[in-house]
C-alpha positions as a Python dict, from the first residue, in 0.01 Angstrom:
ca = {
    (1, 'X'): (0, 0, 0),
    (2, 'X'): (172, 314, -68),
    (3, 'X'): (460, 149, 125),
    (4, 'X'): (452, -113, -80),
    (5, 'X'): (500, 80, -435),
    (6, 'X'): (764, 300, -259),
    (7, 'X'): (987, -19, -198),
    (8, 'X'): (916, -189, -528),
    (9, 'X'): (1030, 129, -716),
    (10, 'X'): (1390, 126, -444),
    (11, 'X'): (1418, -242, -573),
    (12, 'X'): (1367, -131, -927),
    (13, 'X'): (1586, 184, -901),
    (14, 'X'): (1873, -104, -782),
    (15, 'X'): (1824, -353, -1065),
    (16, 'X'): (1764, -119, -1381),
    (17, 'X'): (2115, 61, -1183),
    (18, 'X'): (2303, -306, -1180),
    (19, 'X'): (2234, -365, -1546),
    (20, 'X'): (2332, -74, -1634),
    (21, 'X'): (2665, -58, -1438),
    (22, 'X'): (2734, -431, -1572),
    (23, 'X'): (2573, -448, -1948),
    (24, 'X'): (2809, -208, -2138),
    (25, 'X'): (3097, -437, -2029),
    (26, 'X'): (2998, -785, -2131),
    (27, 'X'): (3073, -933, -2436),
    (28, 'X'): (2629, -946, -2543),
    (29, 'X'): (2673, -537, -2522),
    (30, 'X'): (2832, -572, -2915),
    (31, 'X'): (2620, -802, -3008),
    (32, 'X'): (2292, -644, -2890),
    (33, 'X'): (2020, -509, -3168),
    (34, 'X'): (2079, -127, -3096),
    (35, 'X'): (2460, -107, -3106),
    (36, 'X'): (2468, -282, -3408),
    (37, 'X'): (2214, -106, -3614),
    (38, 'X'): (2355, 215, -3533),
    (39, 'X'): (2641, 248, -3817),
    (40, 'X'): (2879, 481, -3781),
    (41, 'X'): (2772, 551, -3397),
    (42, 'X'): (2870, 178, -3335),
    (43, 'X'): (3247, 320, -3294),
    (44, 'X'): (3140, 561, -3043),
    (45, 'X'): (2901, 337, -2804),
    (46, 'X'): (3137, 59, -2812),
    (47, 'X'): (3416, 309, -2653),
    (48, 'X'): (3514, 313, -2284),
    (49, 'X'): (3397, 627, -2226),
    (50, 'X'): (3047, 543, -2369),
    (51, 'X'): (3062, 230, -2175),
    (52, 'X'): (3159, 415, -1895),
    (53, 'X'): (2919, 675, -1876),
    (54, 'X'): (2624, 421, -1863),
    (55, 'X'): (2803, 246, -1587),
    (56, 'X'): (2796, 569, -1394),
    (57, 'X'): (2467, 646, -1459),
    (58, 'X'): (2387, 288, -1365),
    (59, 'X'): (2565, 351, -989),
    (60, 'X'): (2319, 678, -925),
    (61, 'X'): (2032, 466, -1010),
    (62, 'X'): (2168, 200, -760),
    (63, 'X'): (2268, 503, -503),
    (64, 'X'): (1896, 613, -560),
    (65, 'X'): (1746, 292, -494),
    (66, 'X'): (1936, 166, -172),
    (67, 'X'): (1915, 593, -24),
    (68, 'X'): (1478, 582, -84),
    (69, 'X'): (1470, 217, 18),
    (70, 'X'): (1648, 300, 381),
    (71, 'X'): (1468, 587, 401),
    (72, 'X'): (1151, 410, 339),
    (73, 'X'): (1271, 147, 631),
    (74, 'X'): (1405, 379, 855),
    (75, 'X'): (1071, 587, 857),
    (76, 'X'): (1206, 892, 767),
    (77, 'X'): (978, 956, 399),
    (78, 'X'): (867, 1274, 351),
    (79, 'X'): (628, 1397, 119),
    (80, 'X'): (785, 1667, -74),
}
């Protein structure tokens, strides 16, 4: 079971990561409830660099998910 959890959590690290790489850049990411109740942070989150920064933390989340979900396959888990 504990197997089990370990590679739900990879797959969840690697979908929460591709949303976040992908969401800041679609046209729904000006539209969506937070950005748009936000007032004058609207400017800043609606920047590249905002945009960006998700997107990066997105790819660690993805890097995180595939590197524990190999590991997890390859047999090499450790407990620490």
């Amino acid at each position: 079971m504990d197997r089990v959890i370990r590679f739900v959590m990879g797959y969840w690290f690697f979908a929460v990561g591709l949303l976040f790489l992908m969401a800041p850049w679609t046209p729904l990411w000006g539209r969506n409830w937070f950005v748009q109740r936000t007032g004058p942070l609207r400017g800043v989150l609606m920047s590249a660099w905002a945009r960006g920064a998700l997107s990066g933390v997105g790819v660690l989340y993805i890097v995180t998910g595939v590197r524990d979900t190999l590991r997890l396959a390859a047999g090499r888990w450790d407990e620490s």
